[in-house]
C-alpha atoms as one frame of an Amber mdcrd trajectory, in Angstrom:
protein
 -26.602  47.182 -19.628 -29.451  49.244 -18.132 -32.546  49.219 -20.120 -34.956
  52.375 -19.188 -38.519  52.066 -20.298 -41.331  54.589 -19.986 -43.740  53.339
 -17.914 -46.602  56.082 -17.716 -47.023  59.883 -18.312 -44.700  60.524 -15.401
 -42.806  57.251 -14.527 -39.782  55.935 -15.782 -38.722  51.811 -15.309 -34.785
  50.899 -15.147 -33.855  47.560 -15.413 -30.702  46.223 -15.064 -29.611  42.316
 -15.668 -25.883  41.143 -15.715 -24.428  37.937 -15.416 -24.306  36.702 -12.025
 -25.949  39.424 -10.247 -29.757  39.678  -9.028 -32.042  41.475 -12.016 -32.540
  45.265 -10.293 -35.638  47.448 -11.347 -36.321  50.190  -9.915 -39.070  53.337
 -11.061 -38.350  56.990 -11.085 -40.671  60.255 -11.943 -37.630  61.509 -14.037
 -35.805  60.160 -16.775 -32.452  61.983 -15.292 -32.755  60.267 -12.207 -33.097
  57.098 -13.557 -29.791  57.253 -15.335 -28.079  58.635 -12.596 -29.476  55.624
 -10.245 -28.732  53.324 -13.644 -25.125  54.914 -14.188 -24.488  54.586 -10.188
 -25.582  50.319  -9.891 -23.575  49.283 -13.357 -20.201  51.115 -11.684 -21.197
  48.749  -8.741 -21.061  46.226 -10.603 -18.214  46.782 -12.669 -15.851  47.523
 -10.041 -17.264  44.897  -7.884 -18.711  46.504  -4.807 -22.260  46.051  -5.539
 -24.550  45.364  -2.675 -28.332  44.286  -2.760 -30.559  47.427  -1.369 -33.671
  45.488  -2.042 -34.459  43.981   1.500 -32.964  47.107   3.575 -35.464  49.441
   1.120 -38.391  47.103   2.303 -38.007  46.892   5.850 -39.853  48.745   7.922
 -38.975  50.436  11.535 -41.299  48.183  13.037 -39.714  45.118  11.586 -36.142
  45.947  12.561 -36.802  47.081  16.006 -38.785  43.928  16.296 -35.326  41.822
  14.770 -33.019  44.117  17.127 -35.689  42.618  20.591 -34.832  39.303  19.336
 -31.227  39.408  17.861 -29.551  41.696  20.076 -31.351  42.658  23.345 -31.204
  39.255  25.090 -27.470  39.915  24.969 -26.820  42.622  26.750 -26.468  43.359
  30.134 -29.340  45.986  30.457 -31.872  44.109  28.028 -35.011  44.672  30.317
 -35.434  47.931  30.459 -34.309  48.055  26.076 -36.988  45.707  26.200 -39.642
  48.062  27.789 -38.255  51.353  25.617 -38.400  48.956  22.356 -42.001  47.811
  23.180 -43.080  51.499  23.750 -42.023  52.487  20.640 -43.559  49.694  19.033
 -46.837  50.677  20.732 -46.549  54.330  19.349 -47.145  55.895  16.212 -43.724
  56.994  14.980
């Protein structure tokens, strides 16, 4: 079961916590949108297609370009010159 708290004059705090699945808490300006998002995990749950968002929502660009250079360049064929474009975009301010 969802529990949505207000948090401030403009912020709302869902928490969700069901047996056997990582707690998931989330904040949202609106109250809608935090039972929508609420609404959307529990239906995860229930049906049992629910997938952590929590590290993919905290990564940044830098850090998986920097995972792709040392997961998946070295593999291919052309990895020196990925290498170069990868660095230059690492050197840039995207």
């Amino acid at each position: 079961m969802a529990q949505i708290t207000k948090r401030g004059p403009h912020q709302w705090l869902v928490r969700i916590r069901r047996k056997g699945f990582p707690e998931q808490t989330k904040t949202f300006e609106t109250f809608d949108e935090a039972q929508v998002w609420a609404a959307t995990i529990e239906s995860e749950i229930g049906r049992g297609i629910f997938v952590s968002r929590k590290e993919a929502e905290r990564t940044t660009l830098a850090e998986a370009l920097k995972r792709y250079l040392k997961e998946v360049t070295p593999q291919k064929k052309g990895w020196k010159r990925e290498e170069q474009r990868i660095n230059v975009w690492l050197e840039s301010d995207l």
